[in-house]
C-alpha positions in Angstrom: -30.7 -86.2 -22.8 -33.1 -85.2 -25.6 -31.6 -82.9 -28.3 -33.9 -79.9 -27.6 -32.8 -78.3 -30.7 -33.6 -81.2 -32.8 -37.3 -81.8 -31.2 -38.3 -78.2 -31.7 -38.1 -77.7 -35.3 -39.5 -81.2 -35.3 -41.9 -79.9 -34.0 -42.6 -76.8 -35.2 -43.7 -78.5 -38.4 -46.1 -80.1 -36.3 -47.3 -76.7 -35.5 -48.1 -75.9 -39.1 -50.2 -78.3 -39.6 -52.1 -77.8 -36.2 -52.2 -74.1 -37.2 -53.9 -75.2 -40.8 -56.6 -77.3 -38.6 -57.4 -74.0 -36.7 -57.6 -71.5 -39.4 -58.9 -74.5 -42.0 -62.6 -73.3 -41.9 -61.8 -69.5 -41.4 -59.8 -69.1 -44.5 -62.6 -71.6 -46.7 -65.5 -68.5 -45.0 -63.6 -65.8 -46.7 -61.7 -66.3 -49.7 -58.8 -63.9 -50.7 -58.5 -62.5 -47.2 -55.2 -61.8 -45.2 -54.9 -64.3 -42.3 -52.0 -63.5 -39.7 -50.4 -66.7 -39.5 -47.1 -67.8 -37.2 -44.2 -68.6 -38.8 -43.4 -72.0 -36.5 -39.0 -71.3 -36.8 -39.8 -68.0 -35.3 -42.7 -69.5 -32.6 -40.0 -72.2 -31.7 -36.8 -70.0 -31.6 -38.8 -67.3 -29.6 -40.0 -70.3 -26.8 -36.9 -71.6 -27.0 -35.1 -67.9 -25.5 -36.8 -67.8 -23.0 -35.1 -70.9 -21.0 -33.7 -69.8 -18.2 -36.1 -67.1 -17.5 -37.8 -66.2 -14.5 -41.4 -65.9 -14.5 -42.9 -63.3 -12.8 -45.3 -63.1 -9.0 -48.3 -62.9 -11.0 -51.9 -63.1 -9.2 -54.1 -65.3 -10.7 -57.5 -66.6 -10.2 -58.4 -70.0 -10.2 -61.3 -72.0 -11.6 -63.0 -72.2 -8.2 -62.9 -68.4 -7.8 -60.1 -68.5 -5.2 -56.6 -66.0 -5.6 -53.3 -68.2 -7.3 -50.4 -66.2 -7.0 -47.3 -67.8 -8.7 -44.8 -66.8 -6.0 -46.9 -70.4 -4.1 -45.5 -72.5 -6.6 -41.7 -71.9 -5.9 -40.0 -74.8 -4.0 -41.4 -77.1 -6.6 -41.5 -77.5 -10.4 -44.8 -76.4 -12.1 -45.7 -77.5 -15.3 -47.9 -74.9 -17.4 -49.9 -75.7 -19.9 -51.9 -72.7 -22.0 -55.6 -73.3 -23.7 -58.4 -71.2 -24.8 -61.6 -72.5 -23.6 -63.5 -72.0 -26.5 -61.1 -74.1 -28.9 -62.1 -77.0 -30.5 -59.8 -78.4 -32.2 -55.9 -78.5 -30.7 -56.8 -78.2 -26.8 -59.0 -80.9 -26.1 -56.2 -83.7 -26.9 -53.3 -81.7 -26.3 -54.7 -81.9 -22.4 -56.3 -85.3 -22.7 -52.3 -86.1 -23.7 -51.1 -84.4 -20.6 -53.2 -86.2 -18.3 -51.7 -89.4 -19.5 -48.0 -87.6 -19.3 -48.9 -86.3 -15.7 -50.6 -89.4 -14.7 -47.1 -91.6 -15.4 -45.5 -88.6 -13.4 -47.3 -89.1 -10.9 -46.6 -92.8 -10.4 -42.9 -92.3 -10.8 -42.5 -89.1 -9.0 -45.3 -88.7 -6.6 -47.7 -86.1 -7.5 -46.3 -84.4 -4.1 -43.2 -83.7 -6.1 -44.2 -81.1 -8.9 -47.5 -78.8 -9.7 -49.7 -78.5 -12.8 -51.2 -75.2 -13.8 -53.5 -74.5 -17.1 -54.0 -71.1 -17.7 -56.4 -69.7 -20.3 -54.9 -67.4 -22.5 -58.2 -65.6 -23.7 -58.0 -63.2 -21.1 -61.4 -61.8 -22.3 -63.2 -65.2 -22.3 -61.6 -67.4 -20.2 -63.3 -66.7 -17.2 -63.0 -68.9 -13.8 -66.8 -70.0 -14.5 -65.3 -71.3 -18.3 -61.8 -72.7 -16.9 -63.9 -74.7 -14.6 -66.5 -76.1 -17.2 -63.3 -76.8 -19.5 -61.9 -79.3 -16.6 -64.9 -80.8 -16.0 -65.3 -81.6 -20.3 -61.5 -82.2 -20.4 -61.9 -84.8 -16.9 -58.8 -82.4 -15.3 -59.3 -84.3 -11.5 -55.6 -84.8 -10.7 -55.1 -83.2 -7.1 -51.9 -81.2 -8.0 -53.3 -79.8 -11.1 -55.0 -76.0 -11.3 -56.7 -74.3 -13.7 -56.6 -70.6 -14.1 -57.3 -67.2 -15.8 -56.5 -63.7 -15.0 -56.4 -59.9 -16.0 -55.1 -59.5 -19.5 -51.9 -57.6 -18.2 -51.0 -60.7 -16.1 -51.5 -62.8 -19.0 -49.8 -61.3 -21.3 -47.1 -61.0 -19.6 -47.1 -65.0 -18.2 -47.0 -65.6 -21.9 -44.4 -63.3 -22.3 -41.8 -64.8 -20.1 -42.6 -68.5 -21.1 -42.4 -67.2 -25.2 -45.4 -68.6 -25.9 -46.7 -67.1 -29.3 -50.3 -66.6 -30.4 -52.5 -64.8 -33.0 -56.0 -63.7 -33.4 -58.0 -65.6 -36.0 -61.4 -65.7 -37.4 -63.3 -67.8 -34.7 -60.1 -68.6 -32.6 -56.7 -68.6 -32.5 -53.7 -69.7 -34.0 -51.2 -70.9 -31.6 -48.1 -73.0 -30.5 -49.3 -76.1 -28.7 -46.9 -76.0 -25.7 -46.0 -77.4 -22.5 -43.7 -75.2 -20.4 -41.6 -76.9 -17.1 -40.7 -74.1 -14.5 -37.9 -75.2 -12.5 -38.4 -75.0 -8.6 -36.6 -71.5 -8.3 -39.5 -70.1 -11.1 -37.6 -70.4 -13.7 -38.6 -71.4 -17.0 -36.5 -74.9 -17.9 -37.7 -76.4 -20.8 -40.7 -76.6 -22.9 -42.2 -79.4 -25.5 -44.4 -79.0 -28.5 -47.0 -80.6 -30.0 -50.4 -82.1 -28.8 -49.3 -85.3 -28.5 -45.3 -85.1 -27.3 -43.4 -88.2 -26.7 -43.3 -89.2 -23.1 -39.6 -89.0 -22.5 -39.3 -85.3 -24.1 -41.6 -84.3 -21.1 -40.8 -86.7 -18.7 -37.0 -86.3 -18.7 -36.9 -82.6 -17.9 -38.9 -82.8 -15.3 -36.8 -85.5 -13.7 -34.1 -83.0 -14.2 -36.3 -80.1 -12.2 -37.8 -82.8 -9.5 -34.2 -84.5 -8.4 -31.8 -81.9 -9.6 -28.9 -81.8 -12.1 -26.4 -81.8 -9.4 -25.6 -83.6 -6.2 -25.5 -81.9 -2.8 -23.3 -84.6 -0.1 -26.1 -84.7 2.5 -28.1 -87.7 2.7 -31.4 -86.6 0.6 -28.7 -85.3 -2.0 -27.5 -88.7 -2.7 -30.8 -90.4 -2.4 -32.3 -88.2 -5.6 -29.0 -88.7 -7.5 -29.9 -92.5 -6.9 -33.4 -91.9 -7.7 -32.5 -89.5 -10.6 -29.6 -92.2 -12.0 -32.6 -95.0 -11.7 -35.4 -93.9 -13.4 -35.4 -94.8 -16.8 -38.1 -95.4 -19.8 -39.1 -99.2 -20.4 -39.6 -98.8 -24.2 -41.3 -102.2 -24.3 -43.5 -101.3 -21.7 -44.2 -97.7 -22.6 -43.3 -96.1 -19.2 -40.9 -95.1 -16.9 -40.0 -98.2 -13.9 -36.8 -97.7 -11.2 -34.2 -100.3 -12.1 -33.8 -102.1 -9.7 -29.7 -103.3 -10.7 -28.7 -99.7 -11.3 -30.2 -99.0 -8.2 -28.2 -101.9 -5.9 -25.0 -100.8 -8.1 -25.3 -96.9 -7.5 -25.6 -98.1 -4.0 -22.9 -100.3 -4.1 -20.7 -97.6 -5.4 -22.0 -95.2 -3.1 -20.7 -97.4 0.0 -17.6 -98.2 -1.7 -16.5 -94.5 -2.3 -17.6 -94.0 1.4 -14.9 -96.9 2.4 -12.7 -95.6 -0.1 -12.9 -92.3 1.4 -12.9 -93.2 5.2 -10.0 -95.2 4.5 -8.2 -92.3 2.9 -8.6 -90.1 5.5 -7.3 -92.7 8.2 -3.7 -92.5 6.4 -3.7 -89.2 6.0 -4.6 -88.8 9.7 -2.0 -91.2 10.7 0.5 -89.9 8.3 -0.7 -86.1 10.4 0.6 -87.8 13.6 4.0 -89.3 12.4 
């Protein structure tokens, strides 16, 4: 499992430096002026509490105009990823990353087996109209992925319960570049930092969220512990494959602790009867 500890203050000093790329031509335009700035321990330890958290039934609208109320996305994991549409810099290639990341997903998982939502966080700018010309720059055409905007209330309050942190800043924003996994219940799970994340930090988690950390004894239980058991990163080849020998050997296991099992309960059946 990834040290999530570890990889956030890892990243967070990525976050200074994508911070410095935002403000950069702000702070040159005014010399000797007070900038707020985020301090990226207390951005990280701040996303970092709110693991665990349920996000609330908020009603969004999405980039087509229609209602998105988050209460739809329970029964599967969601992964949430917050621009602005006006930014220039950060954005752009953190999202051009998470196609790549949600692309692999998708061949591993099954795009059927989690959700994608980008919401902009500029509640005053971010209209459906701009969420919409933002996918079609950003080439968002993945079928389980959303874009969406809302009230400032709602968003504020989204960002709230996935502690993602922002400031105002001349022509923009300064911000955490993060990508937040809901679990399936709505609960926030885990999130990774950075515009250009490692593959396993992200795909891991939501392995975790998509087959569970835990095996229920029915039949579709056992099959995602398999799955979950099997699915592992090919280094050399840069994505995630089944393995094919863990597979046949968790399945050889399963059978024998079935035997095992069965024969078990024979002798204690007959010892019942003696």
């Amino acid at each position: 499992m990834v040290d999530v500890t570890q990889g956030a203050l890892a990243a967070a000093f990525g976050i200074v430096g994508l911070a410095g790329i935002l403000l950069e031509p702000a702070l040159a335009a005014t010399p000797g002026s007070q900038t707020a700035r985020l301090d990226p321990r207390k951005v990280i330890e701040q996303s970092e509490q709110a693991i665990g958290r349920p996000i609330g039934n908020y009603n969004l609208t999405d980039s087509t105009g229609a209602p998105l109320a988050l209460r739809d996305y329970r029964g599967k994991p969601l992964v949430i990823s917050l621009v602005y549409t006006a930014c220039s810099s950060v954005c752009p290639p953190t999202t051009q990353h998470l196609i790549g990341a949600i692309n692999e997903a998708g061949r591993v998982f099954g795009l059927d087996a989690f959700n994608v939502l980008t919401v902009g966080f500029d509640a005053r700018n971010d209209t459906p109209a701009r969420m919409a010309q933002f996918a079609s720059m950003q080439g968002v055409k993945i079928k389980n992925w959303r874009l969406a905007s809302g009230d400032a209330a709602s968003i504020e309050a989204l960002l709230r319960d996935i502690g993602f942190s922002y400031v105002s800043a001349a022509g923009g924003f300064d911000h955490v570049t993060q990508t937040t996994i809901i679990d399936r219940d709505g609960k926030v799970y885990r999130s990774v930092y950075g515009e250009d994340f490692p593959l396993q930090v992200f795909i891991e988690p939501l392995k975790d969220t998509i087959y569970g950390t835990s095996t229920t004894f029915t039949m579709s239980g056992v099959i995602d512990r398999i799955k979950f058991i099997c699915t592992v990163y090919d280094p050399g080849a840069g994505r995630y494959r089944i393995d094919y020998g863990l597979t046949f050997g968790s399945v050889i296991a399963a059978i024998s602790l079935l035997i095992f099992g069965g024969l078990l309960y024979r002798e204690w059946a007959r010892a019942g009867k003696a």
